[in-house]
N, CA, C and O atoms as a MOPAC input file, in Angstrom:
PM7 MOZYME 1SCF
protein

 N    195.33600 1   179.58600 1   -23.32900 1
 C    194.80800 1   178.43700 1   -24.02800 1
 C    195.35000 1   177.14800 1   -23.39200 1
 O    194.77800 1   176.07000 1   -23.23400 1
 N    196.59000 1   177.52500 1   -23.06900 1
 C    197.21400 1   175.77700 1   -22.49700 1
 C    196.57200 1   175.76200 1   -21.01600 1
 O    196.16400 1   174.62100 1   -20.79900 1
 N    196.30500 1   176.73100 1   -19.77300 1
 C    195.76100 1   176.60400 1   -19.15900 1
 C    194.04000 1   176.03800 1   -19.07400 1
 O    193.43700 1   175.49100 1   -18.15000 1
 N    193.62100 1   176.41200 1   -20.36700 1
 C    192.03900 1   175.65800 1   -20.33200 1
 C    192.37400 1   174.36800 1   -20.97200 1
 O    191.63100 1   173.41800 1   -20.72400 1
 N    193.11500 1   174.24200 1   -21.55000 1
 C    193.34600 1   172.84100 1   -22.22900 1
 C    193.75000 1   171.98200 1   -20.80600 1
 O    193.34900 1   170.81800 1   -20.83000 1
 N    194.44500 1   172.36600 1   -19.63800 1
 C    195.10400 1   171.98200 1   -18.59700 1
 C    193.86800 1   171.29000 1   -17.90700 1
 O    193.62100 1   170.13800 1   -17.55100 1
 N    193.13100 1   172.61800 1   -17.87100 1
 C    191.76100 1   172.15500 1   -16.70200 1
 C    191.22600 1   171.25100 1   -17.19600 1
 O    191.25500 1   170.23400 1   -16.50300 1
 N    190.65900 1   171.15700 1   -18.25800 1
 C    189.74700 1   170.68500 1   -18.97600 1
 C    190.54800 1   169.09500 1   -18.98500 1
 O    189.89500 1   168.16700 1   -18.50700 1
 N    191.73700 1   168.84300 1   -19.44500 1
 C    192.60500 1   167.63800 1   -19.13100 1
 C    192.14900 1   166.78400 1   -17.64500 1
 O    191.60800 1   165.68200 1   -17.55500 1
 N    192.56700 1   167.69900 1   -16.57700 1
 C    192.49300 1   167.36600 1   -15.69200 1
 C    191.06000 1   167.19100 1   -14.61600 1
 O    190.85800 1   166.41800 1   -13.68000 1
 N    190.28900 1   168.17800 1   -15.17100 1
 C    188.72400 1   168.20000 1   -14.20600 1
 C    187.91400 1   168.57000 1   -14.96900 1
 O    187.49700 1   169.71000 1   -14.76300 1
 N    187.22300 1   167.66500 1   -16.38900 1
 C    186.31600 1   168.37300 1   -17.16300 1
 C    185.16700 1   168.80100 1   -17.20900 1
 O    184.25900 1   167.97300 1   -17.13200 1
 N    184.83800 1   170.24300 1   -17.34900 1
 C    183.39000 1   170.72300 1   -16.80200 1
 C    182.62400 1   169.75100 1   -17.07200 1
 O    181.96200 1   169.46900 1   -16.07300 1
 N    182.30000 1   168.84000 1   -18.29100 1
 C    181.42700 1   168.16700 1   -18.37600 1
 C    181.05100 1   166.74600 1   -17.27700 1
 O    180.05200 1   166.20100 1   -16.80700 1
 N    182.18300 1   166.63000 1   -17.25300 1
 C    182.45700 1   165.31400 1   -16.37100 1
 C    181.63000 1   165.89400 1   -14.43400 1
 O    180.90300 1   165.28600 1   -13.64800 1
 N    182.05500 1   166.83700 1   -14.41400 1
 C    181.87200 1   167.53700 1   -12.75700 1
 C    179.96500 1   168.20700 1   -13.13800 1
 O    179.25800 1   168.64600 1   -12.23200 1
 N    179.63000 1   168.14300 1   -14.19500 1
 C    178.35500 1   169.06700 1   -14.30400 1
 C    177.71200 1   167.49900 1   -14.26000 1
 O    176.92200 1   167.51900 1   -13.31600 1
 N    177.70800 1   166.36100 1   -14.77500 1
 C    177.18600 1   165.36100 1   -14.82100 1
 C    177.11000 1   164.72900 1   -13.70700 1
 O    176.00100 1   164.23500 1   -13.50100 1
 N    178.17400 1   164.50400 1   -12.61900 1
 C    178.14200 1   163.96800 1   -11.62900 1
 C    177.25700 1   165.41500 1   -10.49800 1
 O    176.17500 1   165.13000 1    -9.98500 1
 N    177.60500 1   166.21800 1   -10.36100 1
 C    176.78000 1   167.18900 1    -9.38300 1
 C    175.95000 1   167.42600 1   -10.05500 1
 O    175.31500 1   168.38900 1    -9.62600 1
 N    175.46700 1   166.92300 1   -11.21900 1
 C    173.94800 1   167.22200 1   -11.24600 1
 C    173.14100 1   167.27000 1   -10.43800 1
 O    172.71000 1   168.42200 1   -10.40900 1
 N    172.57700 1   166.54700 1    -9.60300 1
 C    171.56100 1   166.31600 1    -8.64900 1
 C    171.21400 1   167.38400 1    -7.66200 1
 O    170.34600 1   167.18200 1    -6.81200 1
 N    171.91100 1   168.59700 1    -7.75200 1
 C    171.75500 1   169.74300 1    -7.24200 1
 C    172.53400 1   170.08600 1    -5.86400 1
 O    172.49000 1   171.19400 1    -5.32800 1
 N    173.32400 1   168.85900 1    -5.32100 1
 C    174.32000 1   169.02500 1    -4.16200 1
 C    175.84100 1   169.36600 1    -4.29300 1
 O    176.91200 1   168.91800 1    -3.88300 1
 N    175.50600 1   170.11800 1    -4.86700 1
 C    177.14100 1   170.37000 1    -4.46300 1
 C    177.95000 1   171.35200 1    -3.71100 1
 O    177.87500 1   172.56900 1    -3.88300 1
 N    178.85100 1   170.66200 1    -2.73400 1
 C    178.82100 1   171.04600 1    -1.59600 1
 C    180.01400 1   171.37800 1    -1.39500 1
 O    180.70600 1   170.95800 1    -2.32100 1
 N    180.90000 1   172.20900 1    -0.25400 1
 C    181.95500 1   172.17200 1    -0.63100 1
 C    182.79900 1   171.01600 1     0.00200 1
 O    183.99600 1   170.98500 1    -0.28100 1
 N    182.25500 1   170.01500 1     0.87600 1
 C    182.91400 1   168.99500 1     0.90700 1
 C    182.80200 1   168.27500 1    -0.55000 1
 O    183.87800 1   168.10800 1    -1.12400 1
 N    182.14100 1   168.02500 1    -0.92300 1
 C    182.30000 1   167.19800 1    -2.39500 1
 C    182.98700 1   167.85100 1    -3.55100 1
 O    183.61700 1   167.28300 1    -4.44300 1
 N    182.73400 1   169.36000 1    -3.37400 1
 C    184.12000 1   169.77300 1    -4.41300 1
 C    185.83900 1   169.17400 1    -3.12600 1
 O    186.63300 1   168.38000 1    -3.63000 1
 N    185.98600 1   169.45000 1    -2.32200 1
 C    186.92100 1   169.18000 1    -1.67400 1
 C    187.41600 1   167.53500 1    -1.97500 1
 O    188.52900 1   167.14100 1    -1.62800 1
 N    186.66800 1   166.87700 1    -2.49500 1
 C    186.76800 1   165.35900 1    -3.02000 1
 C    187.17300 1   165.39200 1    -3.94500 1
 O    188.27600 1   164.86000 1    -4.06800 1
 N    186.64500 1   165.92300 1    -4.95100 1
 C    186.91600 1   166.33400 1    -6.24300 1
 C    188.27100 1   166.57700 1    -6.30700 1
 O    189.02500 1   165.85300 1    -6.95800 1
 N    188.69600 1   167.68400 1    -5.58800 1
 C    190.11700 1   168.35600 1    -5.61100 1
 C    191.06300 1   167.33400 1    -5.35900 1
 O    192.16100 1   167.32400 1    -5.91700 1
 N    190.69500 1   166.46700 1    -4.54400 1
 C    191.81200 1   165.55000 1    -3.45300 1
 C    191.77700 1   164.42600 1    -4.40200 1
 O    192.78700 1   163.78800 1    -4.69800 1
 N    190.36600 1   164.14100 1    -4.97200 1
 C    190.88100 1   162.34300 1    -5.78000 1
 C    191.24500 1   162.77300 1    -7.24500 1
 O    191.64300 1   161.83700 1    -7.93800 1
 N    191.18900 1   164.02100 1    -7.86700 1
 C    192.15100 1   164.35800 1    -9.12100 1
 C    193.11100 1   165.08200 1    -9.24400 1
 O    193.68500 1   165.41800 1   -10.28000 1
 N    193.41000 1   165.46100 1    -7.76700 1
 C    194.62000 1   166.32400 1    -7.73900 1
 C    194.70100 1   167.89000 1    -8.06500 1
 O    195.73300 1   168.49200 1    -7.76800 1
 N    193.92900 1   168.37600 1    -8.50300 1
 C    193.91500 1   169.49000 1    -8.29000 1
 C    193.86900 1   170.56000 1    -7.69700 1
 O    193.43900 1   170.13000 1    -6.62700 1
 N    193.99400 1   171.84200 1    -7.51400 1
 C    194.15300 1   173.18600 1    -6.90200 1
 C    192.94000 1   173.49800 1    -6.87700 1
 O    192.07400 1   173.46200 1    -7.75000 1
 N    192.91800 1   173.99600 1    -5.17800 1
 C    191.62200 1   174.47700 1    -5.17600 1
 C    190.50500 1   175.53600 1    -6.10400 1
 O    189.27900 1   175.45500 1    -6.16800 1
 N    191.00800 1   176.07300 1    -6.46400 1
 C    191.28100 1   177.53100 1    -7.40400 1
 C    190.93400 1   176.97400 1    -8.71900 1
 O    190.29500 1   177.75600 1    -9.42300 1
 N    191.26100 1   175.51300 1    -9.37100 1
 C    190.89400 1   174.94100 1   -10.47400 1
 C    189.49800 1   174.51200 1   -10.53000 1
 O    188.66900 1   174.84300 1   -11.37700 1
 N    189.27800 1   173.45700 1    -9.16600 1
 C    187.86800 1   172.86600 1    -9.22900 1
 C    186.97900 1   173.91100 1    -8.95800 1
 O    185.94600 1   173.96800 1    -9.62600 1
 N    187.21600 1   174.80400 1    -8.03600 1
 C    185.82200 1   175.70500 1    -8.26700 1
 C    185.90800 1   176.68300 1    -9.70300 1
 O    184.89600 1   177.03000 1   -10.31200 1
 N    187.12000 1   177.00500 1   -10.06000 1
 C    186.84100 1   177.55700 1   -11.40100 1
 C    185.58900 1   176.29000 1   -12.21500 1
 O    184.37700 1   176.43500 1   -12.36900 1
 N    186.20800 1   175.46400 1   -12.48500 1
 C    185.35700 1   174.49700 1   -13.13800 1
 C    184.24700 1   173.83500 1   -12.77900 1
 O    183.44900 1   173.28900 1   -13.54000 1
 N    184.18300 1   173.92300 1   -10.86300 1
 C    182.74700 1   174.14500 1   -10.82600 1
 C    181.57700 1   174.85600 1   -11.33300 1
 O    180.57900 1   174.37300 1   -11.86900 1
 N    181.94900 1   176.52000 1   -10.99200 1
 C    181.20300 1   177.41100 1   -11.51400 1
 C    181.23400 1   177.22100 1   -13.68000 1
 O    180.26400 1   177.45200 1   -14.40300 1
 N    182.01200 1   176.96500 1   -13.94500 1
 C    181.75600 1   176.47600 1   -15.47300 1
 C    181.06100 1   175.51300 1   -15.89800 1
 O    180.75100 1   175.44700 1   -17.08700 1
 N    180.69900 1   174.61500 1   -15.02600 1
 C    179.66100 1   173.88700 1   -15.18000 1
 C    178.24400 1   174.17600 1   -14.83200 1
 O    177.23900 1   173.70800 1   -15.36700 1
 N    178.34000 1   175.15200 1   -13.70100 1
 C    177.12000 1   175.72400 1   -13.09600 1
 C    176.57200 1   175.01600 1   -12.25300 1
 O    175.34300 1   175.02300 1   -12.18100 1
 N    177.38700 1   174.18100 1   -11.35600 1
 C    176.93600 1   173.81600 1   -10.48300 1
 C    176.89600 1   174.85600 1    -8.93500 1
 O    176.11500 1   174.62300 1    -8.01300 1
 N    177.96300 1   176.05700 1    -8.93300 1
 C    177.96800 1   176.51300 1    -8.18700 1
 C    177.91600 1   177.67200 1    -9.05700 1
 O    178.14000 1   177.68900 1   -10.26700 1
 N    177.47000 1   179.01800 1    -8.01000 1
 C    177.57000 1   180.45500 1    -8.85900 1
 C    178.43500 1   181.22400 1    -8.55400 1
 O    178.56500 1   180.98300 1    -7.35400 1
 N    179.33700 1   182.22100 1    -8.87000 1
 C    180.35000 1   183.19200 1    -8.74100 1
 C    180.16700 1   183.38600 1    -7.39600 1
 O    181.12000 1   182.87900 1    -6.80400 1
 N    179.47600 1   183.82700 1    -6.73000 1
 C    179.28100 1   184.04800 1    -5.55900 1
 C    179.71100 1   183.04100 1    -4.63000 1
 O    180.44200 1   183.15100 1    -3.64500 1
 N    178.98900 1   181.79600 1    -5.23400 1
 C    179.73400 1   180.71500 1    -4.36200 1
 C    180.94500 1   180.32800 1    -3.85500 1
 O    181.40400 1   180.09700 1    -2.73600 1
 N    181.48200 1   180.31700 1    -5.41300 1
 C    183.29000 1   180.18600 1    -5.95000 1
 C    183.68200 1   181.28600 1    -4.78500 1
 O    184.51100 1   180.95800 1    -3.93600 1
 N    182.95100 1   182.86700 1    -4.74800 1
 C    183.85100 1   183.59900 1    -4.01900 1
 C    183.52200 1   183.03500 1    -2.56200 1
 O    184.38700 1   183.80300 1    -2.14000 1
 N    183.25200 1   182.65600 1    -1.87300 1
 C    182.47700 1   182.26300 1    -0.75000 1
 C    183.31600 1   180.98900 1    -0.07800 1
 O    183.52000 1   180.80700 1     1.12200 1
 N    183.69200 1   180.25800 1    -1.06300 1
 C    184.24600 1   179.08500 1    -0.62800 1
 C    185.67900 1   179.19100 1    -1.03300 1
 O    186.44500 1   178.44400 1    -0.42400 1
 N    186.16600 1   179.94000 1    -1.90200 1
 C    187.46300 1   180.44800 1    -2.13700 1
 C    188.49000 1   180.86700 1    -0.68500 1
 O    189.68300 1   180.71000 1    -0.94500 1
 N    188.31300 1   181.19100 1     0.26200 1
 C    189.16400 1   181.24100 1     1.19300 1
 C    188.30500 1   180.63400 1     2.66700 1
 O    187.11300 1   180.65600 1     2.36100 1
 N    188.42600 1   180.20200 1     3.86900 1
 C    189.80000 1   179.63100 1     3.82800 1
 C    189.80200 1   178.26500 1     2.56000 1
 O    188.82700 1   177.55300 1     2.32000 1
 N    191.17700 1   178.16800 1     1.87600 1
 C    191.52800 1   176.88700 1     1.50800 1
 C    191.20800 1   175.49700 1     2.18800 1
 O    191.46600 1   175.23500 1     3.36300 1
 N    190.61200 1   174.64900 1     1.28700 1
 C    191.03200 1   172.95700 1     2.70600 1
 C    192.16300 1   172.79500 1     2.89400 1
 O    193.15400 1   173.21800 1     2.30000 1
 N    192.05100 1   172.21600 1     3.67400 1
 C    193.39700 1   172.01400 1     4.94200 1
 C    194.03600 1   170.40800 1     4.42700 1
 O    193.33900 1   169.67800 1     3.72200 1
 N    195.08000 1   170.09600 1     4.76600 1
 C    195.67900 1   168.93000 1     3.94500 1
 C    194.59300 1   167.60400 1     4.94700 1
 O    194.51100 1   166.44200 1     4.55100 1
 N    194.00200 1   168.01500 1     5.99500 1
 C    193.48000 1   167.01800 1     6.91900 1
 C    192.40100 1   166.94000 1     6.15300 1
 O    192.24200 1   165.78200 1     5.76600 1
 N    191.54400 1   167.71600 1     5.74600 1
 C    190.29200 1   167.70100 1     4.99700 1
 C    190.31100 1   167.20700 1     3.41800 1
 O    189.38500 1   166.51400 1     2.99900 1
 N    191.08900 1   167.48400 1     2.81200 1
 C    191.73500 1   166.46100 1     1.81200 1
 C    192.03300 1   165.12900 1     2.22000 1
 O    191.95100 1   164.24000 1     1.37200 1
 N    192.33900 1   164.87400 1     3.29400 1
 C    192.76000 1   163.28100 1     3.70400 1
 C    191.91400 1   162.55800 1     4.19100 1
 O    191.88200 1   161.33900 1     4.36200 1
 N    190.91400 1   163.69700 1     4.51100 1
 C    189.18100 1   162.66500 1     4.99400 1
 C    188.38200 1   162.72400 1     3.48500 1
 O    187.61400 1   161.83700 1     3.11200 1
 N    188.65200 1   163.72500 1     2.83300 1
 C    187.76100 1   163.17800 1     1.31700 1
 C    188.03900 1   162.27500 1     0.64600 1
 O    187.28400 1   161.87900 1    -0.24200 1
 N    189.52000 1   161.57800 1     0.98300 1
 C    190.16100 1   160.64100 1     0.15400 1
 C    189.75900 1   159.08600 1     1.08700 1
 O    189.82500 1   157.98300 1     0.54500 1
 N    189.32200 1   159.29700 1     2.63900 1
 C    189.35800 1   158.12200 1     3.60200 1
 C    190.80100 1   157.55800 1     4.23000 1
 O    191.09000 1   156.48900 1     4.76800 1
 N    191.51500 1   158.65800 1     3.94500 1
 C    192.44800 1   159.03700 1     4.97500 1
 C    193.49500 1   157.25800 1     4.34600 1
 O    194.04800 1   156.45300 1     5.09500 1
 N    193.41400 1   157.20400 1     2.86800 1
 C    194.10800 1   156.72500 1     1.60700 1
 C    195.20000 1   157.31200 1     1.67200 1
 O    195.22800 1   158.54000 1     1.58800 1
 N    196.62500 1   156.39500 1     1.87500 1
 C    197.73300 1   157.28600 1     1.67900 1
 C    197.72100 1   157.71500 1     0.18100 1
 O    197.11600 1   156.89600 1    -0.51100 1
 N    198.23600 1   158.80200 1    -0.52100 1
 C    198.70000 1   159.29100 1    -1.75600 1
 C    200.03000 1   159.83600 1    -2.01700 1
 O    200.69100 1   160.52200 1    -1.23700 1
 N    200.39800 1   159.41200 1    -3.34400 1
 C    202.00900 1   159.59200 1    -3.12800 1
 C    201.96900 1   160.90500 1    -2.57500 1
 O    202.55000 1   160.87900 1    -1.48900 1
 N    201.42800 1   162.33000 1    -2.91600 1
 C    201.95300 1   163.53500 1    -2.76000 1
 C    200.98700 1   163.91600 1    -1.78300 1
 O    200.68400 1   165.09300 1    -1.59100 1
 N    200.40700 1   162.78800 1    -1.05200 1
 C    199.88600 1   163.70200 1     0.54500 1
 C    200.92200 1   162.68400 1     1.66500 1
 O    200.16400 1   162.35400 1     2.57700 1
 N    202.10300 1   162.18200 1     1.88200 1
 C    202.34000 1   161.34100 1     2.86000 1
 C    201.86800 1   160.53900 1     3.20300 1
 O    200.65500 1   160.72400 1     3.31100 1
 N    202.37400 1   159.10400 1     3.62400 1
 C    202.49700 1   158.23700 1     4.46100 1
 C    201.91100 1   158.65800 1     5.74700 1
 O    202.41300 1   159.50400 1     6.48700 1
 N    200.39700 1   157.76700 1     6.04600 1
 C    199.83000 1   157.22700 1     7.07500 1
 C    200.18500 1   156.66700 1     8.12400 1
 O    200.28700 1   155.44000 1     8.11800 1
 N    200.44300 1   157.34600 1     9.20000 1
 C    200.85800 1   157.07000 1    10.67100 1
 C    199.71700 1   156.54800 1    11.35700 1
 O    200.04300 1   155.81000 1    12.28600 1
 N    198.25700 1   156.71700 1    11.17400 1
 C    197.14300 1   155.84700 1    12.05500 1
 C    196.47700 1   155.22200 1    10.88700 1
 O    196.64400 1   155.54800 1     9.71100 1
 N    195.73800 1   154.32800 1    11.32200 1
 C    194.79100 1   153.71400 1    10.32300 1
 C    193.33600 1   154.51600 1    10.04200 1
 O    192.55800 1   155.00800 1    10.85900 1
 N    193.25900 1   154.45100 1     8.38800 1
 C    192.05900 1   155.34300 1     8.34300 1
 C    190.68700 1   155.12900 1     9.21400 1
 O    189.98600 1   156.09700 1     9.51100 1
 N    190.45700 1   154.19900 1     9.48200 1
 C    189.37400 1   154.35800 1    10.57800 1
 C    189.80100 1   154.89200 1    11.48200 1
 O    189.13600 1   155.90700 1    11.69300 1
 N    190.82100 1   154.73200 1    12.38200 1
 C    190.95100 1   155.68600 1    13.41700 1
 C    190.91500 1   157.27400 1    13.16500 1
 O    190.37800 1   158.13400 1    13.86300 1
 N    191.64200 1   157.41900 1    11.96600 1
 C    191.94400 1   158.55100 1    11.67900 1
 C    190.33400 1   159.70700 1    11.48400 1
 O    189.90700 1   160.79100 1    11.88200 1
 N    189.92700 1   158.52500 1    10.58600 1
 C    188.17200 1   158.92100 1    10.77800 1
 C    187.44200 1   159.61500 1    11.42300 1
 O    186.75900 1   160.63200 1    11.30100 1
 N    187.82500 1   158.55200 1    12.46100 1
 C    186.75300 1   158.31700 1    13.78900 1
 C    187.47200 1   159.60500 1    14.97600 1
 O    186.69600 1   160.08700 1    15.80100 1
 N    188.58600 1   159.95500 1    14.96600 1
 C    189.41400 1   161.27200 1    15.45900 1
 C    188.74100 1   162.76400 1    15.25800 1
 O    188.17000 1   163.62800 1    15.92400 1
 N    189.23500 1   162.47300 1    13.72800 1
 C    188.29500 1   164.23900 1    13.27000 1
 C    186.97100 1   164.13400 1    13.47700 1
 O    186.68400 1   165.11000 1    14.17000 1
 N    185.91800 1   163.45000 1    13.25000 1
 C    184.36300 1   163.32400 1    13.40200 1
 C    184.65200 1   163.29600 1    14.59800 1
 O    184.09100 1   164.37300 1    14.80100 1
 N    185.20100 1   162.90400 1    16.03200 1
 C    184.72200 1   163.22700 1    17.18400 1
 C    185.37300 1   164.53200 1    17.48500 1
 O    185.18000 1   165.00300 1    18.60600 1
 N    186.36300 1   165.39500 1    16.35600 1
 C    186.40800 1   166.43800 1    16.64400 1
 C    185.76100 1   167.12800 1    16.40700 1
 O    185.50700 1   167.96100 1    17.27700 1
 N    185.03100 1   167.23700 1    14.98700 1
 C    184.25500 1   168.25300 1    14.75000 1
 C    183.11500 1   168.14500 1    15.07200 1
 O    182.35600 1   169.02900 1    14.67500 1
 N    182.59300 1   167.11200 1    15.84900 1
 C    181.16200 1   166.80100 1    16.69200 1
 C    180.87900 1   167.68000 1    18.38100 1
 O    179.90900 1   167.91100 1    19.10200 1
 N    182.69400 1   168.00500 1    18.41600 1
 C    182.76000 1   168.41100 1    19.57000 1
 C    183.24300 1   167.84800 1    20.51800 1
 O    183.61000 1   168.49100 1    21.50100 1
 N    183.34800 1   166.59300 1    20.44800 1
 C    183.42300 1   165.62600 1    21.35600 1
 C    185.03600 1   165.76800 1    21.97800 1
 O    185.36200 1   165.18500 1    23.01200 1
 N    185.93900 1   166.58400 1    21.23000 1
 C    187.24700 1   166.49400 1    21.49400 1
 C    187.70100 1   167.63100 1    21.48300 1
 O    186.94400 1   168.55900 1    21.20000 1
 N    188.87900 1   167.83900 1    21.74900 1
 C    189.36500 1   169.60500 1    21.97300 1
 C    190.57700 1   169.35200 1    20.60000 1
 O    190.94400 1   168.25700 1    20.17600 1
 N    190.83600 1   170.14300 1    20.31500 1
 C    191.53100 1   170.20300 1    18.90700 1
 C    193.29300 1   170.00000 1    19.00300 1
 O    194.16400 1   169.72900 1    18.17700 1
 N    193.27100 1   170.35100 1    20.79200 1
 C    194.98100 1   169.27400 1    21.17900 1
 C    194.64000 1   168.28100 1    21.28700 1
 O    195.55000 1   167.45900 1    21.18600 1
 N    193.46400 1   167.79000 1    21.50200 1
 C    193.47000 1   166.44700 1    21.93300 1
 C    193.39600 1   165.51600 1    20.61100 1
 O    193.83600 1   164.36600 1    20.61500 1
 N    192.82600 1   166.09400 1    19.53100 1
 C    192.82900 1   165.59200 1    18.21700 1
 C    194.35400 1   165.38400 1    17.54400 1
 O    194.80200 1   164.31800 1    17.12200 1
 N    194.90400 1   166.44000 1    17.55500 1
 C    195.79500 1   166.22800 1    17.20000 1
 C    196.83400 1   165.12300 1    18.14300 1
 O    197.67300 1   164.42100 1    17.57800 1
 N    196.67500 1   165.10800 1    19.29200 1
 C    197.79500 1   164.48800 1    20.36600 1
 C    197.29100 1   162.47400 1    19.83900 1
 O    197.98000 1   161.45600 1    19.89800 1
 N    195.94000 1   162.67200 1    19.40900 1
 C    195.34400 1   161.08400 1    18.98300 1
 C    196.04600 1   160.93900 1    17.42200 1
 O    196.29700 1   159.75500 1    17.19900 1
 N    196.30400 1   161.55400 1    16.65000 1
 C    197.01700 1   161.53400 1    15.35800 1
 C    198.44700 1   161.43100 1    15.28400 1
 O    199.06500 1   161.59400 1    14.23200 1
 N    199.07900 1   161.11400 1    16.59000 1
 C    200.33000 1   160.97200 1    16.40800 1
 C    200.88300 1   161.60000 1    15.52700 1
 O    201.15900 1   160.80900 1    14.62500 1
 N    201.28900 1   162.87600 1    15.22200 1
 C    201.87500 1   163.27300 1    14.05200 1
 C    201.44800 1   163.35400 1    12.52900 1
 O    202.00900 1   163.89600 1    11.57700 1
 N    200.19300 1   162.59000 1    12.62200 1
 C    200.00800 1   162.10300 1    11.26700 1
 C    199.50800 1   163.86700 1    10.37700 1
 O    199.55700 1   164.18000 1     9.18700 1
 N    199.01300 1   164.75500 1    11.74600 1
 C    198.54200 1   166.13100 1    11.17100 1
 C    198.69900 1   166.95000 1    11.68500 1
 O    197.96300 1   166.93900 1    12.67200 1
 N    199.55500 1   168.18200 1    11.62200 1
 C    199.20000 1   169.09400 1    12.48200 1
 C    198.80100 1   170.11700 1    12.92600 1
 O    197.61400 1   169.79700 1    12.84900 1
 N    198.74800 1   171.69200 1    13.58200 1
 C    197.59700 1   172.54100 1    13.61500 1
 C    197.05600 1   173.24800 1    12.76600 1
 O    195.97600 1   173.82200 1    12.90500 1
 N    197.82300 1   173.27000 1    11.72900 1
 C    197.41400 1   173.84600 1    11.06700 1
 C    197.17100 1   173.03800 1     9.37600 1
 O    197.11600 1   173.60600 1     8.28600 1
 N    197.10100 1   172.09000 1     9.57200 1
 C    196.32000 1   171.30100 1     8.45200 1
 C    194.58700 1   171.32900 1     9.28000 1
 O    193.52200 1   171.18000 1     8.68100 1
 N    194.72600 1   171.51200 1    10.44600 1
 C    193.13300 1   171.58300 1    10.52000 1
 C    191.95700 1   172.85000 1    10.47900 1
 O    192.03900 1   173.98500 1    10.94900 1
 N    190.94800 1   172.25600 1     9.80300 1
 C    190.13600 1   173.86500 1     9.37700 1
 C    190.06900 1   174.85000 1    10.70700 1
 O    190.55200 1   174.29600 1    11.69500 1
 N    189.64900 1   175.99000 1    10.91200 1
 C    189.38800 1   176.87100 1    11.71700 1
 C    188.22000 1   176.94900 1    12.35600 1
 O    187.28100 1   176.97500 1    11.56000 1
 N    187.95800 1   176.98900 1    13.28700 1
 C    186.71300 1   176.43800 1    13.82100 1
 C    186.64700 1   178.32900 1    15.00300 1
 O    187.51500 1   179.03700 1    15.51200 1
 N    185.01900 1   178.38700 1    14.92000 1
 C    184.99100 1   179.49800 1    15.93600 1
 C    184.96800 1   179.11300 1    17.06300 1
 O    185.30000 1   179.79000 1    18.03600 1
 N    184.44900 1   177.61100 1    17.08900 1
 C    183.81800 1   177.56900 1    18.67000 1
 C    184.90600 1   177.42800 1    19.28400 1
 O    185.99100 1   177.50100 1    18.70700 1
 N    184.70500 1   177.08700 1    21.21900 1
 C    185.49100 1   177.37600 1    22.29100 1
 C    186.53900 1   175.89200 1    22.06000 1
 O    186.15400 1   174.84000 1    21.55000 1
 N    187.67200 1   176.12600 1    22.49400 1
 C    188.03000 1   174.71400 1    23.00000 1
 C    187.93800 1   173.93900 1    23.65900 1
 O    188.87800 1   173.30100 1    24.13100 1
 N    186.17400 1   173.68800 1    23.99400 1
 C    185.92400 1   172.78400 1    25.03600 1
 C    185.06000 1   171.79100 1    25.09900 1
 O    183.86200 1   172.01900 1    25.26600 1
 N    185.63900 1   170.33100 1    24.95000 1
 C    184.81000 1   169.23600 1    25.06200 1
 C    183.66500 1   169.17300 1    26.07200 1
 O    183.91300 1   169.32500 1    27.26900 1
 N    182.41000 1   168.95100 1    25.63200 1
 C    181.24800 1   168.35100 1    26.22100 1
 C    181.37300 1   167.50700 1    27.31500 1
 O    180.37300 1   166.99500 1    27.81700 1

């Protein structure tokens, strides 16, 4: 009971069924969700699927891999937050880094070697393709 009272505190189905109404919901925008109220991944899609914006299947689907603390820091615009660290590049750069990574445009040392520290290999998602810039 204190756990649904918890969720419901913190990410209320009603509140998340009203805004994804429009039929997109994606898992970058639950990944927003998670990052600008703080919650566990494991919470917002519970309370996705309780709203019905997504279906069990989904929840299981998008349930592993987890986002990565980098993908949390681009849903937020790369906004310092007390409990994600202090910003070493400026969010536009920081931006403009991962989108030319995941466009391809960059090799995933080279992403990281442009972030100065700000992230490292393994805050970034898993990618199949090769490591090789265009």
């Amino acid at each position: 009971m204190i756990d649904a009272f918890a969720a419901e505190l913190l990410l209320p189905v009603n509140a998340m069924a009203g805004a994804l109404s429009d039929g997109r919901a994606s898992r970058d925008r639950l990944i927003a969700y998670a990052a600008r109220y703080r919650t566990s991944w494991v919470l917002t899609l519970r309370q996705a699927e309780q709203a019905e914006v997504i279906d069990a299947a989904t929840r299981r689907a998008w349930s592993f891999p987890r986002p990565t603390r980098a993908e949390f820091m681009e849903a937020l615009g790369w906004v310092p937050q007390p409990d994600l660290a202090s910003v070493r590049v400026s969010p536009g750069y920081a931006h403009a880094v991962i989108q030319a990574w995941r466009a391809n445009r960059i090799t995933r040392a080279r992403a990281l070697e442009l972030m100065y520290g700000q992230i490292t290999d393994a805050d970034l998602p898993e990618e199949d393709d090769l490591e090789i810039a265009p």
